[in-house]
C-alpha positions in Angstrom: 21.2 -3.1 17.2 19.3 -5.9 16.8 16.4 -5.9 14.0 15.0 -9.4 14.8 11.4 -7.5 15.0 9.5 -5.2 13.0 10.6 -2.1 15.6 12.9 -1.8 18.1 12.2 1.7 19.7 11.8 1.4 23.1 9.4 -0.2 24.5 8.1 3.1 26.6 7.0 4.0 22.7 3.4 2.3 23.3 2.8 4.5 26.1 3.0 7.5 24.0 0.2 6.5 21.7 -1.9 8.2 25.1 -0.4 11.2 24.6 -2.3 11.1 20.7 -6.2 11.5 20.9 -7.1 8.8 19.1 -10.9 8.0 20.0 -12.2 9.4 17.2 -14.7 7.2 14.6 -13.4 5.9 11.6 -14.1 10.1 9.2 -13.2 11.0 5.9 -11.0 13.7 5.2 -12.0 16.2 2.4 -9.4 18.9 0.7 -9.4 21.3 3.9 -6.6 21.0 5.6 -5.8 23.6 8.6 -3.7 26.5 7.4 -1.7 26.3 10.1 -0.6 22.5 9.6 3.2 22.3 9.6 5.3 19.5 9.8 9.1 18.5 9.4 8.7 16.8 6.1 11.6 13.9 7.5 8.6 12.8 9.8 7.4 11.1 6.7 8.7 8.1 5.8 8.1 6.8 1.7 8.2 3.0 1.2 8.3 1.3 -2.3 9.5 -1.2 -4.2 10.7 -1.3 -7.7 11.1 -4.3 -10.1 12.1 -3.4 -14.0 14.3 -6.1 -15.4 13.9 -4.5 -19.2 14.3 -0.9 -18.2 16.8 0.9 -20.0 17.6 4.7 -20.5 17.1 7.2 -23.1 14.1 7.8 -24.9 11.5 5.3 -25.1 11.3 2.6 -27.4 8.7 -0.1 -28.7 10.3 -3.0 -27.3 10.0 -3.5 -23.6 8.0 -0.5 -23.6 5.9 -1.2 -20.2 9.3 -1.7 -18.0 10.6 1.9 -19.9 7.7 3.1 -18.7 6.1 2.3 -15.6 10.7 2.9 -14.5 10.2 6.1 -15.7 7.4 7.1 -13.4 9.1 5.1 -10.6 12.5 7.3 -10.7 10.4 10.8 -10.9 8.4 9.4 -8.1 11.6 9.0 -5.7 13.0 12.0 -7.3 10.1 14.2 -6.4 9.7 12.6 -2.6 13.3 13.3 -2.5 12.8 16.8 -3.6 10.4 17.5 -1.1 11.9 16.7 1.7 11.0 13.0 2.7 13.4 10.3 4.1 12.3 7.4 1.0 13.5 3.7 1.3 13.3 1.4 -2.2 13.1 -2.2 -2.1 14.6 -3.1 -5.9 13.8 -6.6 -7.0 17.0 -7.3 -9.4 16.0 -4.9 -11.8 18.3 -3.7 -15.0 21.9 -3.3 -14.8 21.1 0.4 -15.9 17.9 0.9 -13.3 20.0 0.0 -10.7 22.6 2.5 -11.4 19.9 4.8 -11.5 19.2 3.8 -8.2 22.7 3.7 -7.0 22.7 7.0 -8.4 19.7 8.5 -5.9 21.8 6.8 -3.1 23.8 9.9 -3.2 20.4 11.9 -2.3 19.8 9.9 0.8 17.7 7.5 -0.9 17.8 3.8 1.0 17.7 1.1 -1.2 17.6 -2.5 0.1 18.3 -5.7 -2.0 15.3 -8.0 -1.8 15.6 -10.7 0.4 12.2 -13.2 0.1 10.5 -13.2 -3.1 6.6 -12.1 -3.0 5.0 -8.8 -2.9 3.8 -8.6 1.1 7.4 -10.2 2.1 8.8 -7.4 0.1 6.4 -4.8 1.7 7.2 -5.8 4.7 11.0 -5.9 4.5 10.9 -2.1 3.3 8.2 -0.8 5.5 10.5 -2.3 8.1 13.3 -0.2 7.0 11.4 3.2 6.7 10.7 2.2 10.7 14.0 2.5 12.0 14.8 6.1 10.3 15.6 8.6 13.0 12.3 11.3 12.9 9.7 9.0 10.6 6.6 9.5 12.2 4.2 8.3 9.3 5.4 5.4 7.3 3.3 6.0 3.7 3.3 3.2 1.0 3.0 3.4 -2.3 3.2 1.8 -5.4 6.6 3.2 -7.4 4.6 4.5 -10.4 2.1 6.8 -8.4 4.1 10.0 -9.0 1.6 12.4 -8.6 1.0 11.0 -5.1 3.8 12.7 -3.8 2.2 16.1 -4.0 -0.4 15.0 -1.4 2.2 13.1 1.0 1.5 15.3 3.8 -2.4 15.8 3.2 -2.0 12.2 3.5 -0.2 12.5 6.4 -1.9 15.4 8.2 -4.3 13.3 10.4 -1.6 11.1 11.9 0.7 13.7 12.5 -2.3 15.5 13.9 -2.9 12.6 16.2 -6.4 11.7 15.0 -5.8 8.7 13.5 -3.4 5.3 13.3 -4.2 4.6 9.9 -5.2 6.7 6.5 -6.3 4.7 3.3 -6.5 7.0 0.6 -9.6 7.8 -1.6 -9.3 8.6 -5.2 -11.9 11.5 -6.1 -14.7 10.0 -7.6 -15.0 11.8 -11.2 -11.0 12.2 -11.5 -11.0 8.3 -10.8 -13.4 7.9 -13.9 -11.6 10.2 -16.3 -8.2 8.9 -15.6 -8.4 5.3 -15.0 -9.0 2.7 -18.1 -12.3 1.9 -18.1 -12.4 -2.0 -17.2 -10.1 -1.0 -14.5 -12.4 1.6 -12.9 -15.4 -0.9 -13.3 -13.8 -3.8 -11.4 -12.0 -2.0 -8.5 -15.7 -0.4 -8.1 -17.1 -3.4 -8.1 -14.4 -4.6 -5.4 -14.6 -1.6 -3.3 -18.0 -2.4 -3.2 -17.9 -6.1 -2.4 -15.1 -5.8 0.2 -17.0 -2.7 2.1 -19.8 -4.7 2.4 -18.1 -7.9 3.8 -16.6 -5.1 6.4 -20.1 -3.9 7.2 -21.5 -7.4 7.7 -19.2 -8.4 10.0 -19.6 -5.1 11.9 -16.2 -3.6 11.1 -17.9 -0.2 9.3 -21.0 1.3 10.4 -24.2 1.4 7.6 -24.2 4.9 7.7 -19.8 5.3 7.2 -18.8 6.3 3.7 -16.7 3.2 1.8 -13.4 2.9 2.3 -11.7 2.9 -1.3 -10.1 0.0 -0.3 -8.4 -0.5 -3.9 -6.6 2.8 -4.4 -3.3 1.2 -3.0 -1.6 3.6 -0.9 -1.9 3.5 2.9 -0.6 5.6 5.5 0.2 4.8 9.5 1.5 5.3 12.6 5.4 4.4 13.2 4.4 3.1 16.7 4.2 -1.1 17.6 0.6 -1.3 18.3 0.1 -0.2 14.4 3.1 -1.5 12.8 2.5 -5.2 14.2 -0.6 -5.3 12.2 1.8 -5.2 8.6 3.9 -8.0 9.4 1.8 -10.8 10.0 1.6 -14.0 7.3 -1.1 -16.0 6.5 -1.8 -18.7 4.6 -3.9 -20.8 2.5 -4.6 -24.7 3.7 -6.9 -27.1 2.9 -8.5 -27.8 -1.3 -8.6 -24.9 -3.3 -12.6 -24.6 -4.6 -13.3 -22.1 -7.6 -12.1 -18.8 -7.3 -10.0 -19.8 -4.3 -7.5 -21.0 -6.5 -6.9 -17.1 -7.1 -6.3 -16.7 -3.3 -2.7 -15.7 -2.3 -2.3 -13.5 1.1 1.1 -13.5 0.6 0.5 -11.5 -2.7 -1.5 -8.3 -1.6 -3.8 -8.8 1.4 -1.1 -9.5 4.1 0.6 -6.0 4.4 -1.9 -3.9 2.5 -5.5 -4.9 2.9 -5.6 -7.4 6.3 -4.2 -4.8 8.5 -6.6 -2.8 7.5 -9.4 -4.5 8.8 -7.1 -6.0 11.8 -6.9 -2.2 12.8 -10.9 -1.7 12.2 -11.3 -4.9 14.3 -8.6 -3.5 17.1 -10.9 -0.4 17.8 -7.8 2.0 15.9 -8.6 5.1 14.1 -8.8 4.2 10.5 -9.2 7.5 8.4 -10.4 8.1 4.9 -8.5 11.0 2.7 -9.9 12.1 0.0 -7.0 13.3 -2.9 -7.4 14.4 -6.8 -5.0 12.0 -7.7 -4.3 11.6 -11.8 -3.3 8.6 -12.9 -0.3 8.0 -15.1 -1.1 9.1 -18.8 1.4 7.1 -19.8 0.7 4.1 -18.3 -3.3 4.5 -19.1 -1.8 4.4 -22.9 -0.3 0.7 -22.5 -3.2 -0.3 -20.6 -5.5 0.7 -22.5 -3.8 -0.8 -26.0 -5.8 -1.4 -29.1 -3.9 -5.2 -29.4 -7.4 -7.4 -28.2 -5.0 -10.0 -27.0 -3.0 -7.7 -25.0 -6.1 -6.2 -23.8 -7.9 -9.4 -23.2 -4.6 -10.0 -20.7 -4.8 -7.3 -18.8 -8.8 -7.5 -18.4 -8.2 -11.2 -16.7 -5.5 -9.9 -14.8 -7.5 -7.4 -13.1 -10.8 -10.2 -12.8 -8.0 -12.5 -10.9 -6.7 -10.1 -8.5 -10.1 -8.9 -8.2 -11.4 -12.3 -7.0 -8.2 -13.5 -5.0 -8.3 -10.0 -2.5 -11.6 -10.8 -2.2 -11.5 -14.3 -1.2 -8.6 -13.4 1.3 -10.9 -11.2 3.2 -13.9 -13.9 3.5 -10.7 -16.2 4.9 -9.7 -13.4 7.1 -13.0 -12.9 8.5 -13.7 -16.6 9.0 -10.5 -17.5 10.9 -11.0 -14.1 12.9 -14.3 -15.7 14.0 -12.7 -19.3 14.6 -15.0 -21.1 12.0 -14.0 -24.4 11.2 -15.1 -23.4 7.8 -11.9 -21.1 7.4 -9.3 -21.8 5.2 -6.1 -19.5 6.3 -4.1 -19.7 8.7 -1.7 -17.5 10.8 2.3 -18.4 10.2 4.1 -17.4 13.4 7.7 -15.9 13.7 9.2 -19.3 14.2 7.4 -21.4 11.3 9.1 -18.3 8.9 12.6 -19.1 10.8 
């Protein structure tokens, strides 16, 4: 079978999105879910990727402690989606000799793991959320990042509305006082500050309503439909042309907004059901420990690391919507299939 596109179910697979009530406006999702909500847990399909070139087994260590670490969390996160029943595909970017058998290792479970073939963190996305689309049954294709273990408890609350038919995409929401308490502090205060900025770009280009809640666009995780019509939207490239002014020089589609954050709003823009779901999700104790270190340098690093992503997404989306309203003033273009070639 060919797999020159991102999927190759037939064709007759667009009609079916009919048969799916799908009409709704964009809702959030609270902690109900319907009592009598069962699904084959195969239906959901977990994409991630994994990149630890330091990891190493055993207990951990000082030196190399964040690849130890943030591993750690990454092989309990496939173990667990494993556990529970989902069909998981890992995208490992040369990682240790000894992660790698770990991986080889979870092969034997049914886990996929692919060999990364284009270097950059949408190409990589892509190439694994491509993978998850062919599995025989995987209804809901559900990213995450490799670290977010405690993610894979609420997989199918995730899930629920797409399997439900009531929506195409679901972009998670971290609950508001668990997000506080967990998350260092400069890291809550500038994805707030993003959320903030990048919902109200959304709103003035008439993409959300005034009176729709925020779409925590910076949790990470998204959920959506293993049909064309939404996977098309994760597998276009853009990129930037023209004199990099200011922040701009932070811009990089190709890093995050390509197959996380622009089809987000392609699928707002399309009219498609984008859904809110609302989880208590904890964040990593262990990595909130590195990140928040007492070493001022170290911290000073990881403070300008967050400011630059912050800044770059950002700037993608005010690209985004100017080329989507054919202003001369836009500065990103779309690649096609053959320019990739």
């Amino acid at each position: 079978m060919s797999r020159s596109s991102p999927n190759k179910q037939n064709q007759t697979d667009i009609a079916l999105l009919t048969c799916y009530n799908l009409s709704l406006p964009m809702t959030e999702v609270g902690d109900q879910r319907s009592p009598e909500f069962k699904f084959d847990p195969r239906s959901i399909g977990i994409a991630t990727t994994t990149f630890y070139p330091n990891w190493y087994p055993g207990n951990s260590a000082k030196q190399y402690v964040v690849d130890k670490i943030r591993g750690d969390l990454a092989l309990q996160t496939i173990q667990e989606s494993v556990k529970n029943g989902f069909q998981v595909v890992v995208n490992d970017g040369t990682s240790s000799d000894a992660f790698q058998e770990e991986l080889k290792r979870l092969k034997g479970e049914g886990v996929i793991v692919l060999a990364r073939t284009e270097p950059g963190m949408s190409a990589t996305r892509r190439q694994v959320f491509q993978e998850v689309s062919y599995l025989p049954g995987v209804k809901v294709i559900l990213w995450t990042e490799p670290e977010k273990t405690d993610l894979v408890q609420y997989a199918s609350k995730i899930s629920q509305p797409i399997l439900e038919g009531k929506a195409h995409l679901v972009v998670i929401k971290r609950e508001p006082e668990l997000f506080k308490q967990m998350f260092p502090d400069y890291m809550y205060e500038s994805e707030i500050k993003a959320n903030r900025r990048y919902n109200n770009w959304l709103r003035i280009r008439g993409l959300l309503k005034k009176d729709q809640e925020d779409l925590d666009m910076f949790s990470g995780p998204r959920a959506f439909l293993n049909k064309p019509q939404v996977l098309e939207l994760f597998f276009k490239v853009y990129e930037f042309i023209g004199d990099r002014v200011g922040i701009q020089k932070y811009a990089d589609p190709e890093m995050y907004s390509d197959a996380t954050y622009f089809p987000v709003v392609a699928a707002l823009a399309e009219g498609l059901n984008v859904v809110s779901v609302t989880i208590p999700f904890k964040y990593p104790e262990e990595q909130r420990k590195i990140e928040e270190t007492t070493d001022p340098e170290i911290l000073e690093e990881f403070i300008k690391k967050r400011l630059k992503q912050r800044l770059g997404i950002l700037d993608d989306l005010v690209q985004y919507l100017q080329l989507q309203r054919k202003s001369p003033r836009a500065k990103l273009r779309e690649v096609k299939k053959q320019e990739k070639s």
